[in-house]
VOGU-3710 file (C-alpha; in Angstrom, 3 decimals, decimal comma):
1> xxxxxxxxxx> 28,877/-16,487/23,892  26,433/-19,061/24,839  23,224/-19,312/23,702  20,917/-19,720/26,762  17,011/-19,128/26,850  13,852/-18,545/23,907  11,905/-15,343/24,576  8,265/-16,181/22,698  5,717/-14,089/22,170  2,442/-15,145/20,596
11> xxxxxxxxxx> -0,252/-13,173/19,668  -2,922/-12,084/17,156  -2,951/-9,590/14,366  -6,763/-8,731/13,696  -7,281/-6,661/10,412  -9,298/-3,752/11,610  -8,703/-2,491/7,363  -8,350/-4,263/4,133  -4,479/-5,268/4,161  -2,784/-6,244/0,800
21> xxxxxxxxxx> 1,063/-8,200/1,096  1,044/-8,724/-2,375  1,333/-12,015/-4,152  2,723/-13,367/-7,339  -0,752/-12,871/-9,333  -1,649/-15,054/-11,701  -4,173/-17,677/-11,395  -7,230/-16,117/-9,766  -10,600/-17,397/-9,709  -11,702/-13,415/-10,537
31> xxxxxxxxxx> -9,380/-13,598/-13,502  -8,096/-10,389/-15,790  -10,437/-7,924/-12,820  -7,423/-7,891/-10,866  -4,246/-6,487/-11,630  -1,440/-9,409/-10,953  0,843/-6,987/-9,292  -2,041/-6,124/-6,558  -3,036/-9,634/-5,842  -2,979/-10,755/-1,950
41> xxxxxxxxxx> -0,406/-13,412/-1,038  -1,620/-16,890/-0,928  -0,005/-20,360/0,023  0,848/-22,050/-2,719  -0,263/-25,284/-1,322  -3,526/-24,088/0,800  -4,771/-20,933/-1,267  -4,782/-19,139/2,008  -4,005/-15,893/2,818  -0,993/-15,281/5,180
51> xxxxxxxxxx> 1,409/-12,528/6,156  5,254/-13,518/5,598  7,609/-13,436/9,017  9,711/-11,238/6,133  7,144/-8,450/5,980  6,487/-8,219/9,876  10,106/-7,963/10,536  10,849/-5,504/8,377  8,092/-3,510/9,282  9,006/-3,895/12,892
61> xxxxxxxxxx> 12,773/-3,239/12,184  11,856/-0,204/9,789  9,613/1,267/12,475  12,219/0,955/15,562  14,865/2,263/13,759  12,757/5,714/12,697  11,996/5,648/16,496  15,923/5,747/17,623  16,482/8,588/14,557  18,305/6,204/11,983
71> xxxxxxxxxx> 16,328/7,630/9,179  18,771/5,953/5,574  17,946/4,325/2,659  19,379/1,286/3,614  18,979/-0,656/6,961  21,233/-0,113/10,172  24,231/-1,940/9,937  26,145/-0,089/12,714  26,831/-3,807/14,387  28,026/-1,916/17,749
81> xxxxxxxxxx> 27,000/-3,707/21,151  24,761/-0,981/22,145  22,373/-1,009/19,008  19,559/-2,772/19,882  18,195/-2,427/16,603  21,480/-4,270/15,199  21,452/-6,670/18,734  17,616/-8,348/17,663  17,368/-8,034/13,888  21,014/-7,749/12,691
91> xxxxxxxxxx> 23,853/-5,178/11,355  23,163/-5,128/7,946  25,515/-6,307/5,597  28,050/-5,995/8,324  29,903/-9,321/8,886  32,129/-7,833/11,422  29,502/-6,939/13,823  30,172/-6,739/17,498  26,532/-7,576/18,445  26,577/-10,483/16,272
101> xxxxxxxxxx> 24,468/-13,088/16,115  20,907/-12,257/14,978  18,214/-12,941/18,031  15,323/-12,706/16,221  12,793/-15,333/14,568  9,248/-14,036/12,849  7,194/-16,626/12,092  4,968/-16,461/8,782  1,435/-15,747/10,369  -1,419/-18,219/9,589
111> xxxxxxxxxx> -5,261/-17,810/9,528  -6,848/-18,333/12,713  -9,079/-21,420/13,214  -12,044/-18,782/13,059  -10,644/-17,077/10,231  -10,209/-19,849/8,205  -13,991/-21,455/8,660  -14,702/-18,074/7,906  -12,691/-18,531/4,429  -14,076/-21,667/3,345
121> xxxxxxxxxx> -17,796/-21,088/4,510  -17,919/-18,117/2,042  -15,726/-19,635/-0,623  -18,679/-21,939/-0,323  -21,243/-20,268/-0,351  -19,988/-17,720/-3,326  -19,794/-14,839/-0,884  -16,271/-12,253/-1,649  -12,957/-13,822/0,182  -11,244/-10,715/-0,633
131> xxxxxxxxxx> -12,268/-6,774/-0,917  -11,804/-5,518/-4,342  -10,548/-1,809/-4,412  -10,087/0,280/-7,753  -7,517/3,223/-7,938  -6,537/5,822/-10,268  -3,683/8,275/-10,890  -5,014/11,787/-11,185  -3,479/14,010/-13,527  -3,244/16,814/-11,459
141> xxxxxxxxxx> -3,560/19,215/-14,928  -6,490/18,050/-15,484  -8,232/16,646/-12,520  -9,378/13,864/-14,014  -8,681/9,856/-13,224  -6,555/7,869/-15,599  -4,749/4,404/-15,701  -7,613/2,822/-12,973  -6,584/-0,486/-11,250  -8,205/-2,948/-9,415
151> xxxxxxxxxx> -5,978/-4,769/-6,329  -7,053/-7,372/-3,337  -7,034/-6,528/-0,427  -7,899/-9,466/3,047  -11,182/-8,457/4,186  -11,557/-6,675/7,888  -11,674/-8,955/10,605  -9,679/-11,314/9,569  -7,350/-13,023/12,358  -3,886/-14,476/12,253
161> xxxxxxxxxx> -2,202/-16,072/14,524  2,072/-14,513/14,712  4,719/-16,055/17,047  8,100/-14,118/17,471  10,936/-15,835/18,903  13,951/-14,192/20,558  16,974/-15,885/20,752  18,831/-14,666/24,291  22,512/-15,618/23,981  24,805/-15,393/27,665
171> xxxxxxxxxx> 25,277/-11,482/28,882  21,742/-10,599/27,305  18,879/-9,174/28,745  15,407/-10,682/28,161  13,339/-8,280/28,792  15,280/-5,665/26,930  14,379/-7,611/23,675  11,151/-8,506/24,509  10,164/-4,854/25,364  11,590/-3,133/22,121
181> xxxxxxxxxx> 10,110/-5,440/20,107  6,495/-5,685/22,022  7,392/-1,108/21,749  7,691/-2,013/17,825  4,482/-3,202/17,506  2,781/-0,872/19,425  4,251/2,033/16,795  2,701/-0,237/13,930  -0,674/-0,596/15,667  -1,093/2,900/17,083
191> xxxxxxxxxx> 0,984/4,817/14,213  1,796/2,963/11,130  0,263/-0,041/9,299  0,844/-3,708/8,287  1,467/-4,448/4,268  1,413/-1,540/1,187  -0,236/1,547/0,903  -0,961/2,381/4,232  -0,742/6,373/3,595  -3,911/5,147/1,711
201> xxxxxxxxxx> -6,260/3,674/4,146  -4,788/0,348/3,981  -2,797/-2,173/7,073  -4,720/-1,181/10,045  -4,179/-3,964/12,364  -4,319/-4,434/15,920  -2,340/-7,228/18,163  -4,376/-8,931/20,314  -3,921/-11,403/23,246  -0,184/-11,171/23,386
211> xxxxxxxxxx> 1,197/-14,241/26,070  5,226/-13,908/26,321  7,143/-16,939/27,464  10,762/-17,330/28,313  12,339/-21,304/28,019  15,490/-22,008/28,969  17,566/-23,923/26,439  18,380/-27,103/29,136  14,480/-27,326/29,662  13,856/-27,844/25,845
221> xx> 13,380/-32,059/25,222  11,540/-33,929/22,302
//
């Protein structure tokens, strides 16, 4: 098996709702208001927000699979030829797959140029880089709220900028890969959501100006 071409996509993911992918806590210019197990991932070098490759793969993987009825508490590690869900994102913990090796690459997405003026403009001017949300359990005896905590969450609008790769290896088809995966995120936009707690109201997004571009491996020179 040779491997022969790149399948990229790049596009946008817009928040159209507050998204949290939560971050390590600690350290937070609004100190003890926010709960360290709700904070918003940051670079640890830039302070900016960003969404991990990890998180949009899985979401993508966890999404196709429900759509193909492989519904388990683990992954699909069925590693047969025909699984395209094993075929782009692996068999897991399957070493002796038959659609082995794993095409796909997710890129950690980074703040769009306009995004990240955005950031520092209001950072500088003392205006809210995150939304602030408070929740409470409800004791359902009672009907009142108890144990209330306050979580970040990226403000609406904000843009990042995501590049998949697909790796396309001799016998594959391109377009096969690049179709279920551009299918993937159309379930997340349309049905699902990006990050936690999207049953409540968070991880709306949208993907925006999608360009996909297929490079052959001979064409590829520093």
């Amino acid at each position: 098996m040779k491997w022969e071409k790149i399948v990229e996509l790049r596009f946008q993911i817009t928040c159209l709702e507050g998204l949290r992918i939560g971050g390590s806590g600690g350290g937070l210019e609004i100190g003890e208001l926010v709960d360290a197990n709700l904070s918003v991932i940051r670079d640890p070098g830039t302070g900016e927000f960003y969404v991990p490759g990890s998180s949009l793969k899985g979401k993508l993987r966890s999404v196709l699979e429900k759509k193909i009825g492989q519904i388990e508490s683990e992954p699909c590690g069925c590693g047969r030829a025909d699984c395209l869900v094993c075929k782009v994102f692996g068999a897991h913990k399957n070493p002796n797959a038959q659609c082995a090796p794993t095409r796909i690459v997710v890129r950690d997405a980074r703040l769009s140029a306009r995004s990240r003026e955005a950031l520092e403009s209001a950072e500088k001017e003392g205006r809210p880089t995150v939304e602030l949300k408070t929740e409470n359990v409800i004791n359902r005896r009672t009907g009142t709220a108890e144990h209330p905590r306050t979580g970040e969450r990226v403000l609406p609008g904000t843009v990042f900028d995501a590049e998949i790769l697909l790796h396309v290896y001799s016998g594959d088809n391109p377009k096969e890969f690049a179709d279920f995966v551009r299918q993937g995120l159309a379930i997340i936009q349309e049905g699902s959501s990006l990050g936690a707690s999207g049953s409540r109201g968070y991880g709306k997004v949208r993907f925006d100006a999608l360009n996909e571009k297929i490079t052959p491996l001979d064409q590829l020179k520093i």
